[in-house]
C-alpha atoms as one frame of an Amber mdcrd trajectory, in Angstrom:
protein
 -13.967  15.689   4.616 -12.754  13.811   1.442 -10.042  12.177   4.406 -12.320
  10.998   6.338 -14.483   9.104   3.658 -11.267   7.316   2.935 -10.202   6.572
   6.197 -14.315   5.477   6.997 -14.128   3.315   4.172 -10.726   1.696   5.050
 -12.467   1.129   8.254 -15.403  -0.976   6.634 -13.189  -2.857   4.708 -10.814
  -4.174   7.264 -13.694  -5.146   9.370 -15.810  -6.768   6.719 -12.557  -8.677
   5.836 -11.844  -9.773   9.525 -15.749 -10.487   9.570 -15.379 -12.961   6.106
 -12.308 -13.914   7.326 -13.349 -15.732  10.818 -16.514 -16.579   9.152 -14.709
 -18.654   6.513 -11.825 -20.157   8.731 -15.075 -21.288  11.036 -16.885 -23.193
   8.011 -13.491 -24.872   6.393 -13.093 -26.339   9.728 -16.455 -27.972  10.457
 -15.932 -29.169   7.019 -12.702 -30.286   7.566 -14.157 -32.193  10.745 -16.947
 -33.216   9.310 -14.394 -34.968   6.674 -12.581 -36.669   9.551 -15.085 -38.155
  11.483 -17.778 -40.387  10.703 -20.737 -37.626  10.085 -23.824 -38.867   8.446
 -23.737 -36.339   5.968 -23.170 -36.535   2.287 -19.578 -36.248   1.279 -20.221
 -33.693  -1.161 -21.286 -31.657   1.166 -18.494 -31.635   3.329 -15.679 -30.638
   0.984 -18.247 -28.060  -0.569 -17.978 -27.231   2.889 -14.704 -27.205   3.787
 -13.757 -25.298  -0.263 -16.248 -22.783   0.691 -15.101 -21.816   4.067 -11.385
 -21.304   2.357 -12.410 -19.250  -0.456 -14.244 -16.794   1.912 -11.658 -16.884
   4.040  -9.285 -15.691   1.090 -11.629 -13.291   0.252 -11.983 -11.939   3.883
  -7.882 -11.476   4.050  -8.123  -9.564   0.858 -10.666  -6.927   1.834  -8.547
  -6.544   5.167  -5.236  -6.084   3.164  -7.071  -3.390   0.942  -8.699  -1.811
   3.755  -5.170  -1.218   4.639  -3.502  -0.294   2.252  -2.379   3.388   2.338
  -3.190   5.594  -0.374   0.124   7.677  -2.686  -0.934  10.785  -0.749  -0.788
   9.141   2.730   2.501   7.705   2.105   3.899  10.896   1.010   2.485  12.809
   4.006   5.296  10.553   6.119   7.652  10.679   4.078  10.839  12.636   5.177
  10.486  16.293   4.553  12.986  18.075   2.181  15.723  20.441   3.486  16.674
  23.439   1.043  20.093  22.793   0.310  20.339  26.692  -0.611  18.132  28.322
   2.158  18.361  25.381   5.156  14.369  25.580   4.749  12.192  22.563   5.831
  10.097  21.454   3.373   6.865  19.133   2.986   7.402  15.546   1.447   7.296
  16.076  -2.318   8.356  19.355  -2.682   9.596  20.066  -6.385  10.384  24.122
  -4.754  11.353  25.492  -1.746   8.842  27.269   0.046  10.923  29.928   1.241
  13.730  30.617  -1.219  11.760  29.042  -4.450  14.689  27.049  -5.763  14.468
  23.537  -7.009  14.920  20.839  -3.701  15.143  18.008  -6.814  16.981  17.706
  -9.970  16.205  15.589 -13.277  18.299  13.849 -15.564  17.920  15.198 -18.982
  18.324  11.839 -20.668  16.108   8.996 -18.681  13.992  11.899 -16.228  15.600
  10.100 -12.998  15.176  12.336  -9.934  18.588  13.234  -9.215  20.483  14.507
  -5.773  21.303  18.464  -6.456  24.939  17.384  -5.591  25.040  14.814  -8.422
  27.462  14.726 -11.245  26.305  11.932 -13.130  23.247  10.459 -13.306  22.577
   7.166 -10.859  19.973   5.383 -13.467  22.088   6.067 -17.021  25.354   7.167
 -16.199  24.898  10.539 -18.285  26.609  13.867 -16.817  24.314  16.174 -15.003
  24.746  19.648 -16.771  25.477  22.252 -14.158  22.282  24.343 -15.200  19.664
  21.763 -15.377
């Protein structure tokens, strides 16, 4: 259920932003053409116009690039699962253990915490050797 209110509230965002979005690309250009031709209206108004329709438009493209956004969970969930380098198990995206053997599928450095291959010697981030039991 707690899914679903995210995606349903993704959904509302990207189409409120689309919404803002047209909306203000629509008013920054009648101001814009109000500014070009010879309108009998105050020239105030027209840029207030025109400055309004672009900030709303802004605003619109923001709310659709939050609404979608994908959250840490949903971008693990596709992430490539983890093979067991000791059992040949398949394991989910994120897996610290193995589901079917319980041995680590990721090691750490001891000096900087870098998640390191299980094959590694030294570590990628510091250079420090990887003890054989850690």
């Amino acid at each position: 259920m707690k899914d679903k209110k995210k995606t349903d509230s993704r959904g509302i965002l990207r189409g409120f932003g689309v919404f803002a979005t047209i909306v203000g690309l629509l008013l920054a250009a009648v101001g814009l053409t109000m500014l070009m031709t010879d309108a009998a209206v105050d020239n105030n108004l027209k840029y207030s116009l025109a400055i309004a329709g672009i900030v709303v438009a802004v605003v619109g493209v923001i709310f659709t690039l939050a609404g979608i956004r994908k959250s840490k969970e949903e971008k693990e969930a596709q992430a490539a699962p983890i093979k067991c380098v000791y059992c040949g198990e398949t394991n989910p995206a994120g897996s610290k253990f193995c589901r079917k053997c319980g041995k680590p599928t990721v090691k750490k450095c001891v000096n900087c915490g870098a998640i390191l291959d299980l094959d590694a010697k030294y570590c990628n981030t510091c250079g420090v050797r990887v003890r054989k039991d850690s």
